[in-house]
C-alpha positions as CSV (number, residue, x, y, z in Angstrom):
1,X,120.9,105.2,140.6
2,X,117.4,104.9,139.3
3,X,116.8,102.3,136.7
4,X,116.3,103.7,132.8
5,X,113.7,101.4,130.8
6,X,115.9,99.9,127.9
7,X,114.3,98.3,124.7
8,X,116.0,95.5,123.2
9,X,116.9,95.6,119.5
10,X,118.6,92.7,119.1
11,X,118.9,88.8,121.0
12,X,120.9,86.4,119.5
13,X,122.8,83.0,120.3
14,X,126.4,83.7,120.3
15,X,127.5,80.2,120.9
16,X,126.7,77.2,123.0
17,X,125.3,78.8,126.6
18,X,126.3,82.3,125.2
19,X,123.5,85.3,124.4
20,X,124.1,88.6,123.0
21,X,121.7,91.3,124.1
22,X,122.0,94.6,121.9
23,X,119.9,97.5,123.9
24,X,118.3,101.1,123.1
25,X,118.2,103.3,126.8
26,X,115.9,105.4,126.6
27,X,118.4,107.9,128.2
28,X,121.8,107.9,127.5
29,X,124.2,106.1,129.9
30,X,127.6,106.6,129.7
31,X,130.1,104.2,130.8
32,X,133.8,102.8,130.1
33,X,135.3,99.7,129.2
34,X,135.6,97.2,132.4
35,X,132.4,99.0,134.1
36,X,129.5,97.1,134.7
37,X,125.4,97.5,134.4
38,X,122.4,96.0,136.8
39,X,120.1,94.1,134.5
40,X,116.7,94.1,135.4
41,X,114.0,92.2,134.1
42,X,110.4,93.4,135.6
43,X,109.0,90.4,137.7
44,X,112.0,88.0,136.9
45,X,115.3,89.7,138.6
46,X,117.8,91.9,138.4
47,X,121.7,90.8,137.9
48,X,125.2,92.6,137.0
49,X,126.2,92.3,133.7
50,X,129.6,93.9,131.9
51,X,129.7,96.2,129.0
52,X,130.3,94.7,126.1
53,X,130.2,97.1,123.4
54,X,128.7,99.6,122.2
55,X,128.0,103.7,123.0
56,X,126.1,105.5,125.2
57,X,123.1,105.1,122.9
58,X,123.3,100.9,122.6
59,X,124.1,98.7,124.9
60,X,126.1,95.4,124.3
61,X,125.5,92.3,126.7
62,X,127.5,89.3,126.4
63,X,125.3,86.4,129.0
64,X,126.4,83.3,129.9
65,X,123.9,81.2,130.5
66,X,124.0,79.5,133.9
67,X,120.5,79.7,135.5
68,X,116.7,80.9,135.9
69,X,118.0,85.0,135.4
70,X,119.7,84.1,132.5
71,X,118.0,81.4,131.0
72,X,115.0,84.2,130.8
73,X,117.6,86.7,129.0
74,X,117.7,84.3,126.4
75,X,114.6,84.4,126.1
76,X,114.3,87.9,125.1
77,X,113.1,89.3,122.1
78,X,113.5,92.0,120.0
79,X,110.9,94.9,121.5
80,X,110.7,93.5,125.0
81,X,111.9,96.1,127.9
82,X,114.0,95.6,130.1
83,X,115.6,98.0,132.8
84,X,119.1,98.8,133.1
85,X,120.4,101.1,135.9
86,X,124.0,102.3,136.3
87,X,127.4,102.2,135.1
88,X,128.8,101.1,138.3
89,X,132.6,100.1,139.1
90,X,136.0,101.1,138.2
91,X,137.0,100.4,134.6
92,X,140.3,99.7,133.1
93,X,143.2,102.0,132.8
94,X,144.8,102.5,129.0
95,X,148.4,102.4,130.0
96,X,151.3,101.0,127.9
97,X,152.1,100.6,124.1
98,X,151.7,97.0,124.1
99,X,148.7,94.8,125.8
100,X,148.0,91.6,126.3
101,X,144.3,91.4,126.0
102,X,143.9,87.6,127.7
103,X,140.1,86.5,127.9
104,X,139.2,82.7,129.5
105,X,135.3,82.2,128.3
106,X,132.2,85.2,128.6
107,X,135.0,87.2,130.3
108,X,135.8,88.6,127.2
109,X,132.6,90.8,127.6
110,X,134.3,93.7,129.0
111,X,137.7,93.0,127.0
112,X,136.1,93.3,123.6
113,X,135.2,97.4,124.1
114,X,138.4,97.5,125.9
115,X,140.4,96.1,123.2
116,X,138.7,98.8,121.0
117,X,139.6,101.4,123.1
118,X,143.2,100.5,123.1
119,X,143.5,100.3,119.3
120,X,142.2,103.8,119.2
121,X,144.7,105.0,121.5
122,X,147.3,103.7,119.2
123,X,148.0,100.4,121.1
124,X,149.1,96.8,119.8
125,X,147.0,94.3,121.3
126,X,147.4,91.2,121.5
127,X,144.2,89.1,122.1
128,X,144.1,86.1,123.7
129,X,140.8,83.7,124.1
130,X,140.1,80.3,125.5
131,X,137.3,78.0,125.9
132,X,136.4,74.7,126.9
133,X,135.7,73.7,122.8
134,X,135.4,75.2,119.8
135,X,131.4,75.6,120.8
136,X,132.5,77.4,123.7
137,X,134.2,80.7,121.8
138,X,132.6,83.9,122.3
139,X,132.5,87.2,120.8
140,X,135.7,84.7,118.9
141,X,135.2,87.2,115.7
142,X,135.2,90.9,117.5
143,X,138.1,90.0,119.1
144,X,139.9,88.2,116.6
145,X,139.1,91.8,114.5
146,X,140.5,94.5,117.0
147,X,143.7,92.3,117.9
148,X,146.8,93.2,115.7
149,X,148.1,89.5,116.6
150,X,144.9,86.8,117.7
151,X,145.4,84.1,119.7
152,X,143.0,81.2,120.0
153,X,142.7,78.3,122.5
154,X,140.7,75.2,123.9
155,X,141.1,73.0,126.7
156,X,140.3,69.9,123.9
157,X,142.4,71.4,121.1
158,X,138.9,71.2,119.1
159,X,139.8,75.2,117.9
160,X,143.4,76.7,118.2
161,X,145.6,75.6,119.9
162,X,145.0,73.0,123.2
163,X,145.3,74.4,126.3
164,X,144.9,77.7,128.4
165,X,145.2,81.4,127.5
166,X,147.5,81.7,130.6
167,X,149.8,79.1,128.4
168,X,149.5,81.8,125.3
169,X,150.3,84.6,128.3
170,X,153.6,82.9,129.7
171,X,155.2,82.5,126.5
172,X,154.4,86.3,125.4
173,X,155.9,87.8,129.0
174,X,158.9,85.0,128.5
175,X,159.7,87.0,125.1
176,X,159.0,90.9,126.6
177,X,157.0,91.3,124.0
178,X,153.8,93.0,126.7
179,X,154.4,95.8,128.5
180,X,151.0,95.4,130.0
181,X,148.4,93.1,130.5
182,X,144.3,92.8,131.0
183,X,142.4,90.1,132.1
184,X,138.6,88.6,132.5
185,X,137.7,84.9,133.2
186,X,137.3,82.1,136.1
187,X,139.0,83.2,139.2
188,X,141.7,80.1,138.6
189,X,142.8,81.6,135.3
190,X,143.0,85.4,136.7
191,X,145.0,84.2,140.3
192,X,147.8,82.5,137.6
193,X,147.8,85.7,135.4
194,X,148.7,87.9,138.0
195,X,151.3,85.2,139.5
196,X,152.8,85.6,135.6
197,X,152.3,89.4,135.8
198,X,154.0,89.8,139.2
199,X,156.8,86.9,138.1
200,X,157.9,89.0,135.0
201,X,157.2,92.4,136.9
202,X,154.7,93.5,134.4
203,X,151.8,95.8,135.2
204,X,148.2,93.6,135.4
205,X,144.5,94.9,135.7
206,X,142.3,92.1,135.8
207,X,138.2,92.2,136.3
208,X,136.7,90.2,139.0
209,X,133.9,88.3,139.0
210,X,132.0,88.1,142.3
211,X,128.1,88.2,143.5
212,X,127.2,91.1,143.4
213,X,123.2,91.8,144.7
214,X,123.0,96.3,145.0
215,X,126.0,97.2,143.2
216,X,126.6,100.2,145.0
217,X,128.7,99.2,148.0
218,X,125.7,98.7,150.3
219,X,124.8,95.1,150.7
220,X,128.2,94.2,151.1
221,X,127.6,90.7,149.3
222,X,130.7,91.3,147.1
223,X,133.1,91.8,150.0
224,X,136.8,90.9,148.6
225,X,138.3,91.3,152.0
226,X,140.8,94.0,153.2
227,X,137.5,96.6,153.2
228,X,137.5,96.0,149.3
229,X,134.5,95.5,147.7
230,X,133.9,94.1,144.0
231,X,131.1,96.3,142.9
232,X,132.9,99.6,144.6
233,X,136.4,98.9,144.6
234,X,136.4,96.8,141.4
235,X,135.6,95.0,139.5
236,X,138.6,96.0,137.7
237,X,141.8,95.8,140.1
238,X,145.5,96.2,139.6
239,X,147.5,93.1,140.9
240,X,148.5,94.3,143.4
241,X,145.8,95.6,145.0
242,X,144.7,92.0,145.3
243,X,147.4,91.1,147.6
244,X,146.2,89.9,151.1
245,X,142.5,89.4,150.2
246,X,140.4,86.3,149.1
247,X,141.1,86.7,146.0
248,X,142.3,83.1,145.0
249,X,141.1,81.7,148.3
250,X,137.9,82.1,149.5
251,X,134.7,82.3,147.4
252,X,131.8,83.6,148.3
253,X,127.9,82.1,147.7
254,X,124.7,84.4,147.2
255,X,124.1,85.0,150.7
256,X,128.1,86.5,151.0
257,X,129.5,83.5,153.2
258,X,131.9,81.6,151.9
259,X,130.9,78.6,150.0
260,X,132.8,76.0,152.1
261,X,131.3,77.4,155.3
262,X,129.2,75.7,158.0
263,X,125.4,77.1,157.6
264,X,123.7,77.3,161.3
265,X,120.8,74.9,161.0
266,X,117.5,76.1,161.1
């Protein structure tokens, strides 16, 4: 896909190391919740980056900020330009009549326009965030609004209640009270959602976070295993689709070997 110059309207800190990005295309990209965006910034870099909200007209970015790419995104100010190319991926299925929404940290980005979806379909959600601290909560407010029941956590107990959202998750399955469930977050918190899913035979779609360099299934830097690739494949997989790949088990660095992996010396 060719890249469409995007002007941004609106850059704001969301909360410690989180950045909201509100964009204008100047052509209209459609997309769907759980889809994801390359993010280009002309002589910086390009990187993937969820939709977070939003319509074909505006574009909502929810960036953690971890490094040089993203450090310059918060830089950005209203009436810069960017470039955005895409959507790319599969997005999240609507299924069900009652969803657990479960978000650990910026991977609520793609469940906040999710979560909106379902609640126009007619679905209860219940939400589900967790951070490291109460400084650590974000888009806390958007998806406190489009939950019918909100619930809040923090590894410190310094907001909500202490502990992880996968905590909030066991107890809901425990009591049937999901008939689905949707996740975003670190790797360690999505491998024990869809051990909970699977435990309590409940369906589970849950996005994956990978590197990901083209996004179009040609660089093959987002390999999952099994043939599967994030940017192709994904990001957003049912449970068990994951079955028999890395997922859980083998992480993968910018140059697509695995992290613990010898490097030839040079």
């Amino acid at each position: 896909m060719r890249p469409i110059p995007a002007r941004v309207v609106e850059s704001r800190e969301e909360c410690e190391r989180t950045h909201v990005l509100r964009l204008e295309p100047e052509e209209p990209v459609g997309w769907e919740p759980g889809q994801f965006l390359m993010l280009g910034i002309p002589g910086v870099d390009e990187k993937p980056m969820a939709f977070s909200g939003g319509d074909e007209r505006e574009i909502v970015l929810t960036v953690e900020v971890v490094g040089p790419f993203t450090e310059r995104c918060a830089r950005l100010e209203r009436g810069d330009w960017v470039w955005v190319r895409g959507p790319y991926g599969r997005p999240f299925e609507p299924v069900g009549n009652r969803a657990a929404v479960v978000a650990g940290g910026t991977g609520v980005a793609p469940l906040v326009p999710l979560a909106e979806r379902l609640r126009g379909r007619g679905v209860e959600v219940i939400g589900v965030l967790g951070g490291p601290h109460a400084e650590r909560l974000p888009r806390r407010r958007e998806l406190e609004r489009l939950s019918d029941e909100f619930h809040l956590t923090t590894e410190d107990g310094s907001a909500g209640r202490k502990g992880y959202p996968t905590d909030v998750l066991e107890e809901l399955l425990e009591e049937d009270r999901v008939d689905v469930v949707y996740a975003c977050g670190p790797e360690a918190m999505l491998v024990r959602v869809v051990k909970l899913a699977r435990r309590f035979d409940v369906p589970c779609q849950v996005s994956v976070v990978r590197y990901v360099k083209c996004g179009e299934g040609v660089c093959g830097s987002c390999a999952l295993g099994r043939g599967l690739l994030v940017c192709r494949d994904g990001p957003v997989f049912w449970a068990e689709e994951l079955e028999g790949t890395e997922f859980g088990d083998v992480r993968r660095d910018a140059s697509g070997l695995p992290e613990d992996e010898d490097r030839p010396r040079s």
